[in-house]
C-alpha positions as CSV (number, residue, x, y, z in Angstrom):
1,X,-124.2,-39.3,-65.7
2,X,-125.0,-36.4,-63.5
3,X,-122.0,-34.3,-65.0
4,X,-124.2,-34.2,-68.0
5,X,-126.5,-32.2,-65.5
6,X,-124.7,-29.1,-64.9
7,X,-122.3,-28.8,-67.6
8,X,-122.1,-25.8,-69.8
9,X,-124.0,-27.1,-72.9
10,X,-127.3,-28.2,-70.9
11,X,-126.8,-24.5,-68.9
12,X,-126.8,-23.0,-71.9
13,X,-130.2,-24.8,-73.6
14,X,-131.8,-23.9,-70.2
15,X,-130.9,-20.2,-70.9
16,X,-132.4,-19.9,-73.9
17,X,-135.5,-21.8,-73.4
18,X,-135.6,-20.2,-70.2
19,X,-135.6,-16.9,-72.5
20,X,-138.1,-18.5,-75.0
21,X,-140.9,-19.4,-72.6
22,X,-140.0,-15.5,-71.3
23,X,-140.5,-13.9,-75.1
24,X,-143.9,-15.5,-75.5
25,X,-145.7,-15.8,-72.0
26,X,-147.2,-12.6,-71.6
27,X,-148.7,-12.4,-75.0
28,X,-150.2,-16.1,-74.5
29,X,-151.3,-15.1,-70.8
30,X,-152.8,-12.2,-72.3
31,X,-154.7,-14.2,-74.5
32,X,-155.6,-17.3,-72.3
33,X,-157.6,-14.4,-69.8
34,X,-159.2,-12.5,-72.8
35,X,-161.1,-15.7,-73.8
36,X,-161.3,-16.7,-70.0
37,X,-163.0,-13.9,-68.8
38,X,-164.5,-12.2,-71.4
39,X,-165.0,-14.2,-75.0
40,X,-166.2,-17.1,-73.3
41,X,-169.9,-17.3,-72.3
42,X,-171.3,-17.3,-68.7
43,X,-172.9,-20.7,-67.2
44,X,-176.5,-20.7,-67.4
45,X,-176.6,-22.0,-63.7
46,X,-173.5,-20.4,-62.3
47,X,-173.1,-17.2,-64.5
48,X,-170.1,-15.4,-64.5
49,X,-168.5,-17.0,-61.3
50,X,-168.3,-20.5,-63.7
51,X,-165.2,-18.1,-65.0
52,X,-163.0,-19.2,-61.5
53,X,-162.8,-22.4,-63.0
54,X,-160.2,-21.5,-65.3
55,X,-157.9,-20.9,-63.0
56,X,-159.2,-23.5,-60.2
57,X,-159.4,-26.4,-62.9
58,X,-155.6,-25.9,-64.0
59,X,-154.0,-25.3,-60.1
60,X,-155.9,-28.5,-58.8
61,X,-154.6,-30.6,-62.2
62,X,-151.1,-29.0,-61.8
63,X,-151.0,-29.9,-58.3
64,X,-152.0,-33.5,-58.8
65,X,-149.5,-34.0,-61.6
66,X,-146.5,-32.0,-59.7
67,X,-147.0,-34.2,-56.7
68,X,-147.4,-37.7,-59.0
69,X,-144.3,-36.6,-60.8
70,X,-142.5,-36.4,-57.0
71,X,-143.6,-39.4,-55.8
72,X,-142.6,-41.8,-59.1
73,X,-139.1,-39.9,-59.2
74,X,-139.0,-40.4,-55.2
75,X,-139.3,-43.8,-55.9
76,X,-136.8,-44.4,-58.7
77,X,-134.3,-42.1,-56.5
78,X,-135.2,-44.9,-53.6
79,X,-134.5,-47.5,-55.4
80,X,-131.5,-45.8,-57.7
81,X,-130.0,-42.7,-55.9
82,X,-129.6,-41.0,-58.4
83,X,-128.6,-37.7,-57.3
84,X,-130.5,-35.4,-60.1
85,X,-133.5,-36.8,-59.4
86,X,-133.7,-35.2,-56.1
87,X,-132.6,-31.7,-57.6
88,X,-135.8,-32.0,-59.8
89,X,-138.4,-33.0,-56.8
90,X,-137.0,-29.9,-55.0
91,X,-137.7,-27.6,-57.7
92,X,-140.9,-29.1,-58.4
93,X,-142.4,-28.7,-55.1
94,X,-143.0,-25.0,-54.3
95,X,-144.6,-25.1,-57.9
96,X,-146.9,-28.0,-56.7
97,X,-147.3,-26.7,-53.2
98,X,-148.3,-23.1,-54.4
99,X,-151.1,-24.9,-57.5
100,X,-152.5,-26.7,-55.1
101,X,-153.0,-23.8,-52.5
102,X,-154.8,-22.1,-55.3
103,X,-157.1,-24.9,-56.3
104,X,-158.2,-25.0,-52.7
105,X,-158.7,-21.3,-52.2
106,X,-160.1,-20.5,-56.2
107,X,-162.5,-23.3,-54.8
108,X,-163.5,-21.8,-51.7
109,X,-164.3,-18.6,-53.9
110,X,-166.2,-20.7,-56.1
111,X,-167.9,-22.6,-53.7
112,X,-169.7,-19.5,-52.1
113,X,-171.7,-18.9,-55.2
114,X,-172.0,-22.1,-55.7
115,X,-172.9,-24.1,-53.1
116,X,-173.8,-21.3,-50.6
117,X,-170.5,-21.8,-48.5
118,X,-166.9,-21.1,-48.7
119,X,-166.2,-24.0,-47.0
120,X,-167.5,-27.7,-46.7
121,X,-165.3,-30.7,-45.6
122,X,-166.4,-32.8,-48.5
123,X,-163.8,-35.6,-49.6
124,X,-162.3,-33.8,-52.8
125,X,-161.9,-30.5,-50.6
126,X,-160.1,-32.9,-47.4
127,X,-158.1,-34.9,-49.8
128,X,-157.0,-31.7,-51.5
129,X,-156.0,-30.4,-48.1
130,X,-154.4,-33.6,-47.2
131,X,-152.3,-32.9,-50.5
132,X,-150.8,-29.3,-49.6
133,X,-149.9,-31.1,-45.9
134,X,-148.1,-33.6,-47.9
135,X,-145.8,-31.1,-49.9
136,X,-145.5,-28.7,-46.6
137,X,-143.8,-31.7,-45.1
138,X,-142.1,-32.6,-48.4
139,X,-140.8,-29.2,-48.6
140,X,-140.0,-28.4,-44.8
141,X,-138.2,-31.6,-44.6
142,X,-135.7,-30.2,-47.0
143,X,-135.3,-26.8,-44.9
144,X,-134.9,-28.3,-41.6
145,X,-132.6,-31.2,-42.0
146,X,-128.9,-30.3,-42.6
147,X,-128.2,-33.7,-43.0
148,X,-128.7,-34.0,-46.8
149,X,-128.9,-37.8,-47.2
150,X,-131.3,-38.2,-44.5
151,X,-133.7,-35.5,-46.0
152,X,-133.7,-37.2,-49.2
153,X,-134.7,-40.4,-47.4
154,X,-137.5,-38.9,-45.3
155,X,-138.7,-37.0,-48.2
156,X,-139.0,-39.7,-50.8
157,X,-141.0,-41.4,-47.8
158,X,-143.3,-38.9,-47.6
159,X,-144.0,-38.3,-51.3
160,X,-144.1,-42.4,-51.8
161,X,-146.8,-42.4,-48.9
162,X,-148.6,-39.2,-50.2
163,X,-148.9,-41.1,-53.6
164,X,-151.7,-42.9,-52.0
165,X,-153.9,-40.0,-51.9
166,X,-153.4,-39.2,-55.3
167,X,-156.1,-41.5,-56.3
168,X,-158.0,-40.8,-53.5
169,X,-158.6,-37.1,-54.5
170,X,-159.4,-38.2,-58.7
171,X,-161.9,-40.4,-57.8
172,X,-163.5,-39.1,-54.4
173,X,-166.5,-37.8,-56.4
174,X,-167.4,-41.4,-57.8
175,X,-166.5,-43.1,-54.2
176,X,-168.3,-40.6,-52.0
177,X,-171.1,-38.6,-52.1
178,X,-169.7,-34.7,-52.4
179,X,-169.9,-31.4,-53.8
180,X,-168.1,-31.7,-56.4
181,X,-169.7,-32.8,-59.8
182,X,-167.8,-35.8,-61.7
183,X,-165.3,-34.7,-64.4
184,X,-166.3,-33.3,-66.9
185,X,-163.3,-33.8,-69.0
186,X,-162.5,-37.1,-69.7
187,X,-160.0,-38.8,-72.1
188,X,-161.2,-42.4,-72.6
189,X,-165.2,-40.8,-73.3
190,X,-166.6,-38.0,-74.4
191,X,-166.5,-34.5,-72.2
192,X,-169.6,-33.1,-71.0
193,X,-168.1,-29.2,-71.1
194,X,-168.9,-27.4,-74.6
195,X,-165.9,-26.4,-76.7
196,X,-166.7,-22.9,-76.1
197,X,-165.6,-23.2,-72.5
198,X,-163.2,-26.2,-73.2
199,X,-160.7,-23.9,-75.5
200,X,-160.4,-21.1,-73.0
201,X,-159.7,-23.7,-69.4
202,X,-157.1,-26.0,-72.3
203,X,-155.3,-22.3,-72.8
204,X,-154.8,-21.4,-69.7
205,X,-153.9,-24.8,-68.6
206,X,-151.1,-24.7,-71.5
207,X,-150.2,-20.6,-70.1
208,X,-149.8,-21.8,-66.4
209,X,-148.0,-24.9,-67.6
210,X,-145.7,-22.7,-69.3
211,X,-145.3,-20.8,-66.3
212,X,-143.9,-23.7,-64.4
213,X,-142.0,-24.6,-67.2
214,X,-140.3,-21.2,-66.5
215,X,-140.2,-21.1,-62.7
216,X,-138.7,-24.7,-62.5
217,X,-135.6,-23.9,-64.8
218,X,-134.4,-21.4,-63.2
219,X,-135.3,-23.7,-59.7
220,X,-133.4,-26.3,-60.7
221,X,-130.4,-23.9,-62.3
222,X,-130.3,-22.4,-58.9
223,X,-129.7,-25.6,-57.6
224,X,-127.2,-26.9,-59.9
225,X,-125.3,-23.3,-59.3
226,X,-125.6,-24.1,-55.6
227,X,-124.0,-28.0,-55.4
228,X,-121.1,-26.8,-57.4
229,X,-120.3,-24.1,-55.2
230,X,-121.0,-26.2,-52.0
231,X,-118.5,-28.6,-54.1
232,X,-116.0,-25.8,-54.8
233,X,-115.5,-25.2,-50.8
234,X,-114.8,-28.2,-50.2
235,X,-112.2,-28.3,-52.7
């Protein structure tokens, strides 16, 4: 099964979507900041800081999903070793590590307009910190220990327990009092945001998406190109 992984046929459809995403990301990126910053209106309370969110909103959901992604495929690797698995969690990580050290530092910008500070340990804030410890140790654990079976096994601990805080962080604003206002994007009710703020944060959430639809191919073809040399000297 993992041949199917690295053989020339899959290298090649990485290539080209690789070059795909490459053709048509500027132009979209281009577009997602035009309407972020200057076609969509200012916040009648927040004025023209409100436009941080468009970044801050898709690093903090990116950086949720990357981690939830590593923890359910941390499990399955647990419980199934199955070798590719693990090649994917690496490359997801930095891209997870780095979203959600801009969520925390778009939201200490934001904050300073907004709530008077550019700091406050509030729960969303802590548990988003709490997050980015989680994938430092994730990711350092993969640096520091040679030994690759034993990394694999303290990682997928980590990123099983670090699951825990995933809720923690979506639903601190309704368990706590904080900061933070509740979501105003919701997919079971109806969103509280108007469309003409909702289009711009949904295209740059797609643009950055993109990105790390980019920057994980060519992660995770690094690391395919990297086993089967590490294979080939062993030969």
């Amino acid at each position: 099964m993992f041949n199917f992984f690295y053989n020339s046929n899959l290298f090649s459809l990485i290539e080209k979507t690789i070059n795909f995403i490459s053709s048509i990301f500027f132009a979209l990126l281009i577009a997602a900041l035009s309407f972020a910053l200057i076609f969509s209106p200012p916040d009648y309370l927040q004025g023209d800081s409100v436009r941080i969110m468009y970044v801050h909103v898709p690093a903090a959901w990116i950086g949720l999903a990357s981690f939830t992604c590593i923890g359910i495929l941390s499990i399955l690797n647990f419980i199934f070793k199955i070798k590719n698995l693990t090649i994917i969690t690496k490359s997801i990580a930095p891209l997870g590590f780095m979203f959600t050290c801009l969520a925390i530092v778009t939201g200490s910008i934001w904050g300073q307009p907004t709530w008077g500070t550019f700091w406050a340990w509030d729960a969303r804030i802590t548990s988003m910190v709490i997050l980015a410890v989680f994938y430092f140790f994730y990711i350092a654990t993969h640096k520091l220990i040679s030994e690759e079976d034993k990394a694999v096994k303290i990682s997928s601990i980590i990123a099983i327990i670090g699951l825990i805080n995933i809720p923690i962080i979506k639903f601190s604003v309704e368990w706590w009092s904080t900061l933070h206002q509740p979501a105003s994007i919701k997919i079971t009710g109806a969103s509280t945001i108007h469309s003409s703020m909702l289009m711009p944060l949904l295209l740059m959430f797609f643009v950055l998406i993109l990105y790390c639809a980019l920057i994980f191919l060519m992660k995770y073809k690094t690391e395919i190109i990297r086993i089967k040399k590490k294979n080939l000297k062993r030969i």
